[in-house]
N, C-alpha and C positions, 0 to 999 in steps of 0.2 A: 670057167671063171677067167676073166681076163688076168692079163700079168699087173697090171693098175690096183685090179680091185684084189689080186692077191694081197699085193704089196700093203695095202692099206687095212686088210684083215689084221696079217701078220702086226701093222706098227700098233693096232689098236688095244689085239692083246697082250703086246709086247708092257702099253700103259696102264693097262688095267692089274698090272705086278709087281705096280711101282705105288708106295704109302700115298694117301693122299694128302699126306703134307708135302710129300717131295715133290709132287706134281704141280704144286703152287711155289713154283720156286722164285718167282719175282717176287709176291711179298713175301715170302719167306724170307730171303736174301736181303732185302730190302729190312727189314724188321732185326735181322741178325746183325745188319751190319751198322743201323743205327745203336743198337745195344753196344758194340762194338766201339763203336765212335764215341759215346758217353762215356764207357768203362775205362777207353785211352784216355780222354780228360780229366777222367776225376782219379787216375791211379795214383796222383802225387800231391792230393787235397790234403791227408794227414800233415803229410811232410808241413807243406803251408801253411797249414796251421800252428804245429809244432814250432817251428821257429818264427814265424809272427809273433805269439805269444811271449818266448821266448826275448827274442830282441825286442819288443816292443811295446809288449805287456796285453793283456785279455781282452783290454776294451778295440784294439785296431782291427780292422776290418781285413783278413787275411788274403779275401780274394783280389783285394792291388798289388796283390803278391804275383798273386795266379795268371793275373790280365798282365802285371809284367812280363810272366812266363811266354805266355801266349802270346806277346809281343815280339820278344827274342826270338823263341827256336819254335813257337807254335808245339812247345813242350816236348819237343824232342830229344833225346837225352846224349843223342850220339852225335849234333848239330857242330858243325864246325866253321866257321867265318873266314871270311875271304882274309881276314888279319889275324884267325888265328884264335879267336875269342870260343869258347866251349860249355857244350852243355846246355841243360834247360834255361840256365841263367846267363848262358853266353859270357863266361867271364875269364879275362883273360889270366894264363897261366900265373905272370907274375904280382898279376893281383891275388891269384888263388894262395898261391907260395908266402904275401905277406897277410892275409888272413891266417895261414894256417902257422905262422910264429903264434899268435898268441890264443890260437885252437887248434894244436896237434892233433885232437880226437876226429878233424876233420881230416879225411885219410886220401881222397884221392880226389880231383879236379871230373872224373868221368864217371865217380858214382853221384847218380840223382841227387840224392837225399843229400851228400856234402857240397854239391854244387848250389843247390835251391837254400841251404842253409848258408853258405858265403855271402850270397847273394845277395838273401836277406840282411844277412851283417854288412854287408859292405852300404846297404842302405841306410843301415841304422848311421851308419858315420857319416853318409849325406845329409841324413835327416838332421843330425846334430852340428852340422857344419849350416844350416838357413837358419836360425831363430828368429830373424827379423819380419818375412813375410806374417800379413794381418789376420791370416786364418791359416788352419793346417789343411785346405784344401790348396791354396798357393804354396804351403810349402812344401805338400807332396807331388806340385809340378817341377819345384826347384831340385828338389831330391831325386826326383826320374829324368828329368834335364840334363843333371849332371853325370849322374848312372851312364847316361848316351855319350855326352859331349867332355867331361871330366870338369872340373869344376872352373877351368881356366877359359875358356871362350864365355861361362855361364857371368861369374865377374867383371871381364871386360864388357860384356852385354849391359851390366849392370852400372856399369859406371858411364856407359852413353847414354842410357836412358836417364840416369842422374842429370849429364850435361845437355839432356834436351828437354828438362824440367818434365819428367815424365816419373811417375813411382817407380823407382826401381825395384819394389818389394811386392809388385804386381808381377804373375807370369804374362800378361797380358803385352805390358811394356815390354819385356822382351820379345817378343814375338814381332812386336814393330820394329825394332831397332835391328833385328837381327840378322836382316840383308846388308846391313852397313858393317858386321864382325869381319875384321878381319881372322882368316886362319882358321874359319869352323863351316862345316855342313850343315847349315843354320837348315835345312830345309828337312832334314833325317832327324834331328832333334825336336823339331817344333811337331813333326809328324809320329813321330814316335809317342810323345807325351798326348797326344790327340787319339793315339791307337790303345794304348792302356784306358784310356777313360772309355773308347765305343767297347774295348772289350771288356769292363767293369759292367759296363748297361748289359751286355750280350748276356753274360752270369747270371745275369736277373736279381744282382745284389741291389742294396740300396746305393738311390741316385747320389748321395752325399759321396764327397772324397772318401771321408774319413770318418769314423768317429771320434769326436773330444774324446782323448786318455789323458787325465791329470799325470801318468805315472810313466806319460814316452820321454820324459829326461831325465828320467831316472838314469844310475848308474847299472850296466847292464851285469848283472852275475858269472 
């Protein structure tokens, strides 16, 4: 027997020892690893939901939560920004520190769950800072807009679009006006609020922003 056709006895029984699951290891691997990838997305859906509900009450649609998430840190929990910003929700420290005055039970800025609940609250105070926009589909671009940019470039946007007889109470109008802001990254905002919405579609939620909730001005508990 040649040294060839040795070699190739020996590799054959070498795989005949081996499960026949193991021996399909590309889609094995391939099937373990998309399980994998689902299981890392959906480990902090509860969360989502929970403070959604929460800050915002039953009827809101929690996955603008999530597609936020997935915007920020692509739901990473240990994600840290070039400024400094943390967590799934990317939020910065001193924002964390004046959430947590009036929610101590919110314990640390680098666990998930207090992070994704900040986060959420911190939007609720967005939310309730636009009333004016004509549907809560523009007002949950004003509300992620400002998340991004803080509410002071989102104003002065608003007040050129006024002075160029433009609805200011349109996310639309800001989007035109917003190469002319002085003092904001009109281009990481505009693209941000663009990226929550592909990644709302991607979830396979429903196409509306939002659902109508009679009960999002409410006072929150």
């Amino acid at each position: 027997m040649t040294a060839h056709r040795s070699a190739l006895v020996v590799a054959l029984a070498a795989l005949s020892t081996v499960p026949l699951a193991a021996q399909s290891t590309p889609d094995a691997r391939g099937l373990a690893g998309r399980a994998n990838a689902r299981a890392s997305q959906e480990r902090y859906d509860d969360a989502f939901r929970k403070y959604t509900k929460r800050f915002f009450g039953p009827a809101f649609d929690w996955h603008y939560f999530k597609a936020q998430g997935m915007a920020e840190s692509d739901l990473m929990p240990n994600a840290v920004s070039r400024v400094g910003a943390r967590g799934v929700m990317q939020l910065m420290p001193s924002t964390f520190k004046l959430i947590k005055t009036a929610r101590p039970e919110f314990a640390s800025i680098d666990d998930p769950e207090w992070n994704i609940a900040a986060g959420i609250m911190h939007d609720r105070d967005l939310w309730m800072e636009w009333k004016d926009p004509r549907t809560d589909d523009e007002r949950a671009a004003f509300m992620f807009g400002s998340y991004n940019a803080g509410e002071g470039p989102i104003m002065r946007a608003r007040g050129m679009a006024r002075a160029q007889q433009l609805d200011h109470r349109e996310w639309r109008s800001i989007e035109s006006v917003a190469p002319k802001v002085e003092r904001w990254r009109y281009r990481e905002t505009v693209d941000y609020v663009k990226k929550i919405k592909a990644n709302h579609t991607a979830l396979g939620s429903d196409s509306r922003w939002l659902v109508k909730a009679d009960k999002t001005d409410a006072k929150v508990p």
